[in-house]
N, C-alpha and C positions, 0 to 999 in steps of 0.2 A: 296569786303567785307571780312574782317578776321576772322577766325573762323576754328572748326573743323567740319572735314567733315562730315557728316551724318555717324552713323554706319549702317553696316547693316548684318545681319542673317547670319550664315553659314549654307547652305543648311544639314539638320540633327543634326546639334547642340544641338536641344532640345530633339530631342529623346533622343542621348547619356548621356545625363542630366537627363533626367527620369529614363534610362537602369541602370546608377551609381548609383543612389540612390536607385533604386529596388534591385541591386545587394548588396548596403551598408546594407538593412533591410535585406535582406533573411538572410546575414551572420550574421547579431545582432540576427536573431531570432535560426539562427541553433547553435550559441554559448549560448542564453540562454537555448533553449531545451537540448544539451547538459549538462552543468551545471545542469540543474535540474536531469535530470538521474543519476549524479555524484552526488551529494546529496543524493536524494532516494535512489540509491545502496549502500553508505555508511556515514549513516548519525549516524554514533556514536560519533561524536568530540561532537556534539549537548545534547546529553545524556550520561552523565559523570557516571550514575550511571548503574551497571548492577549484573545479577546473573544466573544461569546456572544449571540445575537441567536435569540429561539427556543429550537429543540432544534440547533442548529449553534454548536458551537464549531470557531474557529478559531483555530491556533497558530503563532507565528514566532519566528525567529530575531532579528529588526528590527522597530520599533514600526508598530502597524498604526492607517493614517489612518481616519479618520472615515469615510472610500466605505464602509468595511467591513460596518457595519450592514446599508446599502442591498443591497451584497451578498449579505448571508447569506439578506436576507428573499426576494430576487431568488431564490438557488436553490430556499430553500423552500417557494415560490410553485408554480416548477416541477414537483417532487417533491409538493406537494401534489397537484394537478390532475393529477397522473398514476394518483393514488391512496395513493402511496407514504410511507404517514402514520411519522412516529419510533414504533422497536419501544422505542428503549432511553430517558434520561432525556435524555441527548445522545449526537450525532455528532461526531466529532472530523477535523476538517482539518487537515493539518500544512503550514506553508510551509519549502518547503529554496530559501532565496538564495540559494545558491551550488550550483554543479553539481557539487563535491567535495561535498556532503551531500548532495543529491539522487540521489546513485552510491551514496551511504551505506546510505540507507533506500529508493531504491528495488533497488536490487541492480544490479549493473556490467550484465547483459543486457537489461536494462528501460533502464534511463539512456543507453548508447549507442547503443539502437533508435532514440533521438529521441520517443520516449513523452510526455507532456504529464504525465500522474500514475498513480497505482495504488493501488487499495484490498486491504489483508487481510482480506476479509469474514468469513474462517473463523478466523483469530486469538481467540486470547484475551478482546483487545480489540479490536474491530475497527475498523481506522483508514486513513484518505486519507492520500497524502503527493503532494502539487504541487511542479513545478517553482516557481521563482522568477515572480514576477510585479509588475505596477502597479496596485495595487487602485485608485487611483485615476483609473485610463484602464481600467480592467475587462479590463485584458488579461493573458493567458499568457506570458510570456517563453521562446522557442525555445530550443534548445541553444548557440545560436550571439548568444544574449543578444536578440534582434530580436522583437518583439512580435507573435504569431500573428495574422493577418489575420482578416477574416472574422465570420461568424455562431459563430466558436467563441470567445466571448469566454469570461473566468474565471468568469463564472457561468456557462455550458457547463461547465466542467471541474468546478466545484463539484457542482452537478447531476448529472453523468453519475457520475462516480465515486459518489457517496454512492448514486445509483439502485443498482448494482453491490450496495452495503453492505446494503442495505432487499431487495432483491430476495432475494439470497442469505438475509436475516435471515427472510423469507415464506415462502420454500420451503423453505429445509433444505437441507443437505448434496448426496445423493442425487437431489432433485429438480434441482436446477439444476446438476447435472453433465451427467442427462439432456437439457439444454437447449441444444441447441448454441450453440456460442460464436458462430459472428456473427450468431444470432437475438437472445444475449446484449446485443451490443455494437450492434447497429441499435436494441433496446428502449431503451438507456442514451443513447444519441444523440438518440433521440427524447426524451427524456425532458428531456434536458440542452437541447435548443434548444428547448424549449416547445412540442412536440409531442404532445401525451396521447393525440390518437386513435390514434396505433398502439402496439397493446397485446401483450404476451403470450399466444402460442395459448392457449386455454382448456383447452388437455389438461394443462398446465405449472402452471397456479392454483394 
């Protein structure tokens, strides 16, 4: 009878067939985690618009009014008086208008938290990205587009975030891991609403 012969298995064949394709994702995913850190660290091509008041530059997607200035000096005022002098030549602020870019850069778990902003202090570059905002009413813009009330105006969020970036930049890695996070985050809050006298336990320095 004519015909071909039965095939059959190479003993290990399939593993090395699984190994390849484990080995094909790990590389698609270590090239997009890359790529993304190259974005976040310098994602200016994105935001055409920018201005520089100090060691505070700030960047957008939409042209930014004249408050802007007053702004910058506003948070650096803060961050001054707190101690938290510029380690590097500048800081960089990113504004995302829109809540699809703000998902973007700051990552789908952070954006749909309801979050206000987020620094990469450990980046490359290390950089702020803010929701959408009225720099010329000094406000933050909610997820829900509505203007945050309150003593948390955008020079709070300016301020707290870059405190974050400055802090992290003073201690180091290692050091402010050992610092717990809502000792972290009540320092950064003080700092963002003009608060200097409450400082970092001095074992953290």
């Amino acid at each position: 009878m004519d015909g071909q012969a039965p095939r059959t298995s190479v003993p290990g064949s399939g593993r090395r067939r699984i190994l390849r394709k484990a080995v094909r994702l790990a590389a698609c995913l270590g090239f997009l985690g890359t790529l993304r850190v190259l974005v976040l660290s310098f994602p200016e091509p994105f935001f055409p618009f920018s201005l520089q008041e100090g060691a505070i530059r700030i960047y957008s997607d939409r042209p930014l009014p004249r408050e802007t200035v007053r702004l910058l000096r506003a948070a650096e005022d803060r961050l001054g008086d707190a101690g938290l002098l510029p380690r590097r030549d500048v800081d960089k602020v990113f504004l995302c208008n829109s809540p699809g870019r703000f998902l973007i850069f700051a990552g789908p778990g952070r954006a749909l938290a309801g979050i206000g902003g987020v620094a990469y202090a450990f980046f490359p570059e290390p950089n702020v990205f803010l929701r959408a905002a009225r720099i010329e009413r000094n406000r933050l813009l909610s997820p829900s587009g509505r203007e945050v009330p309150g003593e948390r105006t955008l020079t709070f969020y300016v301020a707290h975030e870059l405190a974050h970036v400055r802090l992290a930049g003073r201690l180091g890695l290692f050091r402010i891991l050992g610092l717990p996070a809502r000792a972290r985050e009540a320092y950064c809050d003080a700092v963002g609403l003009g608060r200097s006298e409450i400082m970092i336990p001095e074992k953290y320095k």
